[in-house]
C-alpha positions as CSV (number, residue, x, y, z in Angstrom):
1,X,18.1,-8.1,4.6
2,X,17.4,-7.4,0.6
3,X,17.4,-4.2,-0.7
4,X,13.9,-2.5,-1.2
5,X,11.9,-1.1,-3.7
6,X,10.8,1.4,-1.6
7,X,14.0,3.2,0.7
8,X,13.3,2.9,4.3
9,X,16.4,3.3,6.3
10,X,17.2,0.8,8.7
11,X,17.8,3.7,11.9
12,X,14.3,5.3,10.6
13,X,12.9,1.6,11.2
14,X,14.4,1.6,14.0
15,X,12.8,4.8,15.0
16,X,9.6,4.0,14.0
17,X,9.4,1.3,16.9
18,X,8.4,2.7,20.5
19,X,9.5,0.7,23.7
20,X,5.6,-0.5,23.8
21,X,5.2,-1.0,19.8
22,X,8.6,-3.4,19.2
23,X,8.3,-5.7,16.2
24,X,6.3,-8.6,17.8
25,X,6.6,-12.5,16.8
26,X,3.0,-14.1,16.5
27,X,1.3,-17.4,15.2
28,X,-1.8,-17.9,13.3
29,X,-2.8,-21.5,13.2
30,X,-4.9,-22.5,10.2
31,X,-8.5,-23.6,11.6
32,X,-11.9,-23.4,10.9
33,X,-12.3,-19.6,12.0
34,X,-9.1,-18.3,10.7
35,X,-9.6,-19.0,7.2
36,X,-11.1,-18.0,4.0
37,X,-12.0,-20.0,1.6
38,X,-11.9,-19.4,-2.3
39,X,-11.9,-15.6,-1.5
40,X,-10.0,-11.8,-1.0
41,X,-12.3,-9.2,0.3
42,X,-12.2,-5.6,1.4
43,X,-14.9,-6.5,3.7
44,X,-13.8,-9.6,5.6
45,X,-13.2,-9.2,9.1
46,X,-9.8,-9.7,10.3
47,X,-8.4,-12.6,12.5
48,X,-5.3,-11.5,13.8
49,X,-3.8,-7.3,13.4
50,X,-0.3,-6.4,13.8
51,X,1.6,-3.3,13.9
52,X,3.8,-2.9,10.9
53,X,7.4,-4.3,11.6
54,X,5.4,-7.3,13.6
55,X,6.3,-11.2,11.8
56,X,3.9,-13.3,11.8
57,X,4.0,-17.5,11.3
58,X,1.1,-18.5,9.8
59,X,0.0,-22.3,9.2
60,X,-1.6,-23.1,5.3
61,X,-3.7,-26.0,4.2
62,X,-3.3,-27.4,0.6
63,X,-5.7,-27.7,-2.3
64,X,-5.3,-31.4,-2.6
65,X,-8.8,-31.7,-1.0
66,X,-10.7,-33.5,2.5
67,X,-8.9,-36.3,4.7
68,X,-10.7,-38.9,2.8
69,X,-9.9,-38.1,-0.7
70,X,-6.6,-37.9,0.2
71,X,-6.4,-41.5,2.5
72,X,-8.2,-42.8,-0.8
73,X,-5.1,-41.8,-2.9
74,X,-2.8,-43.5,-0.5
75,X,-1.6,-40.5,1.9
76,X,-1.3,-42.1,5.4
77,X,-3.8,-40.9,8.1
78,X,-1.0,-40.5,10.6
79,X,0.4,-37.8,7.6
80,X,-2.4,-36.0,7.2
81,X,-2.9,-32.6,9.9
82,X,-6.0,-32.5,12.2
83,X,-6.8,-29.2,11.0
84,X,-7.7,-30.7,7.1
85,X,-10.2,-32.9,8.8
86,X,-11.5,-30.0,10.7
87,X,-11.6,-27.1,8.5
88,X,-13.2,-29.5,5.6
89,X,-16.1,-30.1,8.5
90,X,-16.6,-27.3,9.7
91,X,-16.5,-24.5,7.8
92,X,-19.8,-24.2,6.7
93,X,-21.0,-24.5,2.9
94,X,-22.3,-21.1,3.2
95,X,-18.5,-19.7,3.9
96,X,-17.0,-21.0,0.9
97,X,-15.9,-19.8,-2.7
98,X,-16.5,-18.8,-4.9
99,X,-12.3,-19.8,-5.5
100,X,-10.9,-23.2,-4.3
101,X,-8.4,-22.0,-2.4
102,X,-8.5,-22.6,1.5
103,X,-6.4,-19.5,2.7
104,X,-4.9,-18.6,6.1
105,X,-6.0,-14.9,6.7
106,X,-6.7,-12.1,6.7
107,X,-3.9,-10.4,9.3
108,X,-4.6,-6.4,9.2
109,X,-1.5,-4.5,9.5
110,X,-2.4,-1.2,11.6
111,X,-2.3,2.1,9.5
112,X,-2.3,0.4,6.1
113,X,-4.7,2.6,3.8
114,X,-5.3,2.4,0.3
115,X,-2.8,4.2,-1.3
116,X,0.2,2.9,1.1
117,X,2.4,-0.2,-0.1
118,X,2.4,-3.6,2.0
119,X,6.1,-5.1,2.1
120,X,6.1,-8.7,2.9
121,X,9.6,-9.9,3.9
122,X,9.2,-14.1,3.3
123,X,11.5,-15.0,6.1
124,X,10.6,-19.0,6.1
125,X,8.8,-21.6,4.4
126,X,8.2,-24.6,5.6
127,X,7.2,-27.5,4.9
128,X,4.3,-29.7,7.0
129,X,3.8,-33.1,5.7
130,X,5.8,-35.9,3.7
131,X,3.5,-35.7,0.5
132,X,2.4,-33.7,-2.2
133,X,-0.6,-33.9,-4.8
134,X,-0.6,-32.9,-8.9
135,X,-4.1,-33.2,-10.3
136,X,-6.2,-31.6,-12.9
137,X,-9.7,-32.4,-14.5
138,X,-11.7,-32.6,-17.4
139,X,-12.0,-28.3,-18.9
140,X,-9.1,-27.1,-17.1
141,X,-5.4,-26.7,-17.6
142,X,-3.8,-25.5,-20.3
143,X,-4.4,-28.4,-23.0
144,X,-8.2,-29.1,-21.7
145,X,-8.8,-31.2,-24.7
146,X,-5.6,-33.1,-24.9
147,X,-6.6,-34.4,-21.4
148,X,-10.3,-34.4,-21.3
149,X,-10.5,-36.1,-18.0
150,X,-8.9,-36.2,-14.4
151,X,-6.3,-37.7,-12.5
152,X,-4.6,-37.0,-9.1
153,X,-0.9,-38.2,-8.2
154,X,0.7,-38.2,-5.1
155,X,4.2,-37.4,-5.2
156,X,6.1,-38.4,-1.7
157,X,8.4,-35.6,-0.4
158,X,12.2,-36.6,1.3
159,X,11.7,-33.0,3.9
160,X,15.7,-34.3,4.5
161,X,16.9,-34.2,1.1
162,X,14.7,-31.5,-0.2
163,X,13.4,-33.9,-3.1
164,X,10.6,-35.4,-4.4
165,X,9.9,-38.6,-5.7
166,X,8.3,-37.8,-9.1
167,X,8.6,-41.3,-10.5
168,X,11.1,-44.2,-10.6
169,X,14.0,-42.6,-12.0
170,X,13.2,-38.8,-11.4
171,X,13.9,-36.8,-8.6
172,X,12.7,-33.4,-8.6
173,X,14.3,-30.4,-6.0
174,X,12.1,-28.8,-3.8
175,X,12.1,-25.0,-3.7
176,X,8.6,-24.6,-1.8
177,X,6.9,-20.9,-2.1
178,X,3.5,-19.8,-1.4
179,X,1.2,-20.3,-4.6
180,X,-0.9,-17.3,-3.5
181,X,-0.3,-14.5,-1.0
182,X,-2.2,-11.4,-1.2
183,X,-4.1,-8.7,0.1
184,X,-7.7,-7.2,-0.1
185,X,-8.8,-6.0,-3.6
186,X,-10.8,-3.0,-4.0
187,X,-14.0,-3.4,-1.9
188,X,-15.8,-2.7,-5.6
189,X,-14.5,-6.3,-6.9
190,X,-16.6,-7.8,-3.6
191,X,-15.9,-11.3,-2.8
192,X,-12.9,-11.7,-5.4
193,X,-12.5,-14.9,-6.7
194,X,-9.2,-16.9,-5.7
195,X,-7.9,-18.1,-8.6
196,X,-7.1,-15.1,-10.8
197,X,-4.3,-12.9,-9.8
198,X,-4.4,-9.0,-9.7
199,X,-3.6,-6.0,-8.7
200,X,-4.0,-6.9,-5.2
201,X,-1.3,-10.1,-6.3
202,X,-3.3,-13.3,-4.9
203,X,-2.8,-16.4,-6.3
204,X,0.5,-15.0,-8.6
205,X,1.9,-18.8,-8.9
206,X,5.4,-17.5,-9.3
207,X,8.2,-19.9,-8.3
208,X,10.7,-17.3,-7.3
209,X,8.3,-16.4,-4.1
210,X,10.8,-18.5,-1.9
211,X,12.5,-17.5,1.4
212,X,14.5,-14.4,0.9
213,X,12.2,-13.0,-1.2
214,X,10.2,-10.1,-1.0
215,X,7.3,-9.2,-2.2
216,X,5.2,-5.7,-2.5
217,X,1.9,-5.1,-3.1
218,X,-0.4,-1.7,-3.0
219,X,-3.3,-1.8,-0.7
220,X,-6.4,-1.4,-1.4
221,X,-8.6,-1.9,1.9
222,X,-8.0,-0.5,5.4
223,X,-5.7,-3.0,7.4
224,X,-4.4,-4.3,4.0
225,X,-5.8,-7.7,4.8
226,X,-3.1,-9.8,4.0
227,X,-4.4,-14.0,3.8
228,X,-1.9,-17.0,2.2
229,X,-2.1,-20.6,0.7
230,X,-1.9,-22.7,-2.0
231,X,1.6,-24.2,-0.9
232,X,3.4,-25.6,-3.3
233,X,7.0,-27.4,-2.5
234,X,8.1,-26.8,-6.2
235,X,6.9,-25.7,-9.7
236,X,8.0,-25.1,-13.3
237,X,7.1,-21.9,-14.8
238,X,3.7,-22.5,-16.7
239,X,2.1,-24.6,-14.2
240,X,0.3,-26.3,-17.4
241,X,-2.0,-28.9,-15.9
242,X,-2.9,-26.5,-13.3
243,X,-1.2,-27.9,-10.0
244,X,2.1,-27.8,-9.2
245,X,3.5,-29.5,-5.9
246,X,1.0,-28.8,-4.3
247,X,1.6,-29.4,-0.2
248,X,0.9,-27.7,2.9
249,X,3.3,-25.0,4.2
250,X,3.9,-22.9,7.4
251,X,5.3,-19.7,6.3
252,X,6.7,-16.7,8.8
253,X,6.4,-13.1,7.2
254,X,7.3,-9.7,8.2
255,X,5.3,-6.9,7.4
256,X,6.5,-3.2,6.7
257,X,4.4,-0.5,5.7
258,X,5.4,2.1,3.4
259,X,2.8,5.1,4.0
260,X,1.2,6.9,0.4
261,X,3.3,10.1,-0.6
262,X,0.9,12.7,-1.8
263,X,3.1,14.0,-4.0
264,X,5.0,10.7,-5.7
265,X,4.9,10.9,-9.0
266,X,4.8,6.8,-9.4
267,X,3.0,5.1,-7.1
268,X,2.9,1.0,-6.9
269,X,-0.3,0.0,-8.7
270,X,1.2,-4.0,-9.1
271,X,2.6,-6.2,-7.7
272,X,6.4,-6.4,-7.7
273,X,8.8,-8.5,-6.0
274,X,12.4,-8.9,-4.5
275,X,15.0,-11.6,-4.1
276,X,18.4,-11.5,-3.0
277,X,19.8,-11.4,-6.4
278,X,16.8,-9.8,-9.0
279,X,13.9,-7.1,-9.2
280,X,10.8,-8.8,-10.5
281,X,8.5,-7.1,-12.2
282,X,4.5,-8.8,-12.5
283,X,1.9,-8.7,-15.3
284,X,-1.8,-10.7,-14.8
285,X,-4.3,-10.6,-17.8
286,X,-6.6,-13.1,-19.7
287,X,-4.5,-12.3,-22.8
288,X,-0.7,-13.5,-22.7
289,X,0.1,-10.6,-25.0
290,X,-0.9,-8.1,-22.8
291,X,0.2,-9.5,-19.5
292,X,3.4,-9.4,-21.2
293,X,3.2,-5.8,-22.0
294,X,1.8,-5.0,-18.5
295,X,5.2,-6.8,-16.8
296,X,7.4,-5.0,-19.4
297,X,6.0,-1.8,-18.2
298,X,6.4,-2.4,-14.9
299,X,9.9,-3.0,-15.1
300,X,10.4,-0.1,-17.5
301,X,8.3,2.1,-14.7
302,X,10.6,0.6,-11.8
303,X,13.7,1.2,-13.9
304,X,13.4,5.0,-14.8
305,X,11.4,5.9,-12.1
306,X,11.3,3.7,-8.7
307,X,14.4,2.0,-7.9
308,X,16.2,3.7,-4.8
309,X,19.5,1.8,-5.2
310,X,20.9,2.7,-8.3
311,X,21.1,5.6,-10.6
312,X,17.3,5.8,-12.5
313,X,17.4,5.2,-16.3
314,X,15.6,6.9,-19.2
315,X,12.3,5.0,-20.6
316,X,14.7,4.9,-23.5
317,X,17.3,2.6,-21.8
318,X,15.2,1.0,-19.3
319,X,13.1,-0.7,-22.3
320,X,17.0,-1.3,-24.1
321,X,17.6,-3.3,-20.9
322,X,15.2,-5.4,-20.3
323,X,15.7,-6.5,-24.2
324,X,19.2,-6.7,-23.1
325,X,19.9,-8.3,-20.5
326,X,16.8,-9.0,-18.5
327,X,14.4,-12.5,-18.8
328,X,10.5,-11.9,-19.9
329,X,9.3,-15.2,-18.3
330,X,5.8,-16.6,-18.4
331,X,4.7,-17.4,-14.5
332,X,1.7,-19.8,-15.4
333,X,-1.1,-19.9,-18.2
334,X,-3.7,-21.5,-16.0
335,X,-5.4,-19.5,-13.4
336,X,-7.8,-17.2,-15.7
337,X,-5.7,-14.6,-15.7
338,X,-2.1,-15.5,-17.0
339,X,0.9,-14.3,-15.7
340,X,4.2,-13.3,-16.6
341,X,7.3,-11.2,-14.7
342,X,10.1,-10.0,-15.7
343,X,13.5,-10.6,-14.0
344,X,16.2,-8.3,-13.8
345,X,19.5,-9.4,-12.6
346,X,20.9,-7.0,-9.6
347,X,23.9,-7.9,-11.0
348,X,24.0,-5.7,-13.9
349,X,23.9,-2.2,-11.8
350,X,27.7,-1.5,-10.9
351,X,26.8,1.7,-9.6
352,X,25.7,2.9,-6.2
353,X,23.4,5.8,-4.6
354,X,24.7,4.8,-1.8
């Protein structure tokens, strides 16, 4: 288990559990009714609640498009999932947008208020099918004019080896993450759009989201309303033509739910995250400048003030650190909002609290 952002110890989980509330194991199947398409809202209705503690499996389309656009690209019928041909069918017109995005969700956690933090233990990712997609189009990516037009590949995937075949010649390594995992935003943003990240994390595009890793986001809505997609079986920091790998992916997540403190003097307002080996710090804006400066702080706030494993720092040395010793990387330039995060090796804290 990897150590927390937030300090919950493991006999006051324990606790936390009655005999008739143990952490339960649960599916969610991607299907017309369970997803939500090109959307996070603080208003849509949950399809599956779990108590906190509860892991849950949950089954992802991709955003390579209908049954038919991929056959037309040469993806085998036999390879393509029942459930693309019946979610693109039958999830009315009406339902859709206004984002791309074809997510699994949303799963209320019960308690989660706004003000609490959602942590989101990604236990497994998985992936579904023996292909992946890389497309953009004509105004979109980050070099729209260079490329003003479209194309789709598809890039077959070796689920033995863990590779893709790029291209005669080059092999790529698969390290598949969720493009976009996320919660409700504020019930003021309405219908919020898929594609840019936020406060409520979304469609972050960050590479390091692989199993191990942890990620923690503050709620906004009752129930949280966590919903996930966008599968992507690699990705190179950027994402410049705006797709990466993109595949589908089955995905098992634990949720833990760390209650608001009245009186803490930092609360969680973005997204961080958690691997077994760095603290990751997040930063979303339309400008690159000041998604930079937004991730910096964050790491400078989880530095001096947040981190429950190791001796706090002053602002002073926590901003002397990151310049340091710590990576300022840029997550991708493409979805509206850029992103960047900051990494900061566990490996540099000697000391102990504990």
């Amino acid at each position: 288990m990897p150590l927390k952002l937030f300090a919950l110890p493991l006999a006051a989980l324990a606790a936390s559990f009655t005999a008739t509330t143990l952490p339960a194991q649960q599916t969610l199947l991607a299907t017309p009714t369970t997803v939500a398409w090109g959307y996070y809202s603080a208003k849509a209705k949950p399809v599956l609640t779990v108590n906190p503690g509860d892991t849950v499996t949950i089954q992802t389309l991709s955003t390579c498009g209908p049954a038919e656009r991929l056959e037309s690209l040469g993806v085998k019928p036999a390879d393509i999932p029942d459930s693309v041909r019946k979610i693109y069918t039958e999830v009315p017109a009406t339902d859709r947008g206004p984002g791309g995005h074809i997510l699994t969700g949303p799963v209320a956690v019960t308690g989660a208020e706004p003000g609490d933090v959602l942590e989101v233990r990604i236990q497994k990712v998985q992936i579904d099918v023996p292909w992946a997609c890389n497309g953009f189009g004509p105004g979109r990516g980050f070099l729209p004019d260079d490329f003003p037009y479209g194309r789709t590949k598809i890039i077959p995937l070796d689920r033995q080896t863990m590779t893709a075949a790029f291209a005669p010649g080059i092999t790529i390594p698969l390290h598949p993450f969720f493009g976009s995992m996320g919660l409700a935003p504020p019930e003021g943003a309405g219908k919020y759009n898929s594609a840019p990240p936020w406060m409520h994390a979304g469609n972050i595009d960050n590479k390091e989201m692989v199993a191990g890793t942890t990620l923690f986001i503050p709620v906004n809505a009752k129930g949280g309303l966590f919903e996930v997609g966008d599968g992507h079986a690699g990705q190179g920091n950027g994402e410049v033509d705006i797709t990466a790998l993109e595949t589908q992916l089955t995905g098992t997540f634990q949720f833990i739910l760390h209650k608001a403190k009245p009186d803490d003097p930092a609360p969680l307002r973005w997204p961080r995250a958690e691997t077994p080996t760095a603290y990751i710090a997040m930063g979303f804006n339309e400008d690159l400048k000041q998604a930079t400066e937004m991730a910096v702080r964050n790491m400078i706030t989880f530095l001096s003030q947040q981190n429950p494993d190791h001796p706090l720092l002053s602002r002073e040395d926590a901003y002397a650190l990151i310049s340091t010793a710590c990576d300022v990387d840029i997550t991708q330039l493409v979805d509206t909002k850029s992103g960047v995060h900051v990494m900061c090796p566990k490996s540099l804290f000697t000391g102990s609290l504990k």
